[in-house]
C-alpha positions in Angstrom: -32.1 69.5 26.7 -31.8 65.9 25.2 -33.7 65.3 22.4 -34.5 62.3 20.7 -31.8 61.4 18.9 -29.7 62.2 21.7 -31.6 59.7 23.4 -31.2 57.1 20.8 -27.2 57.8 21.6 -27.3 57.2 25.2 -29.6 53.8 25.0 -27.2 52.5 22.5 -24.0 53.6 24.5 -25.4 51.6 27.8 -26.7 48.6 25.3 -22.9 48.4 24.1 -21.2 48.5 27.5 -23.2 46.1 29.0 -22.9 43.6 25.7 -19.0 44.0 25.6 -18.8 43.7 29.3 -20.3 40.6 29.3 -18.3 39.3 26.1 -14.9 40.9 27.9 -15.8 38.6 31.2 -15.9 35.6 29.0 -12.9 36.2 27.3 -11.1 36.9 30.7 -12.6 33.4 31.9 -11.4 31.4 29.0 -8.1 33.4 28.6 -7.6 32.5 33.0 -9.2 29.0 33.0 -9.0 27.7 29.3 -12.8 27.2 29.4 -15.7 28.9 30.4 -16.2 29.5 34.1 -17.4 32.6 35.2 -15.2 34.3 38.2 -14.5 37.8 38.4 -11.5 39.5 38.0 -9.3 41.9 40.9 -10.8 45.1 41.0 -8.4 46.9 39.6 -8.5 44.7 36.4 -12.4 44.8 36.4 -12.1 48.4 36.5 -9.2 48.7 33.7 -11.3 46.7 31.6 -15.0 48.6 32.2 -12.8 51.7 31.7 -12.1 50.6 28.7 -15.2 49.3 27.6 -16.7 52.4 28.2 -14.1 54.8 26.4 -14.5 52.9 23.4 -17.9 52.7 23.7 -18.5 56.0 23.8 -16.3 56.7 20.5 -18.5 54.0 18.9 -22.1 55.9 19.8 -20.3 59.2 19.2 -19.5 58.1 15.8 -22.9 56.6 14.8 -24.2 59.4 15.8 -21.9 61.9 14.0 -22.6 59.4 10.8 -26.4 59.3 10.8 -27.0 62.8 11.6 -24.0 65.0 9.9 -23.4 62.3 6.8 -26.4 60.2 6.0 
């Protein structure tokens, strides 16, 4: 079962994918256009890069968690 602090993990995880996703998309725009324009890259890049996203979100919340509840 989940409990609370579980919980806590998850919302931030999804907070911090959707945050960095949004802040990778602008950097792919500037980096492609040299300003901000928003297009959307292949889908094999958009994928690469919400993979990534993702994996190092997850050692992020995994490690916030491990530091509030085993350390703090």
């Amino acid at each position: 079962m989940i409990n609370d602090k579980m919980t806590e993990g998850i919302i931030q995880f999804i907070i911090t994918v959707c945050f960095f996703y949004v802040e990778a998309l602008i950097h792919y725009n500037i980096g492609k256009h040299g300003t901000f324009k928003f297009s959307l890259p292949k889908f094999k890049e958009n994928l690469l890069i919400f993979l990534v996203i993702v994996l190092f979100s997850c050692l992020s919340s995994m490690t916030s968690y491990c530091i509030i509840n085993y350390i703090l």
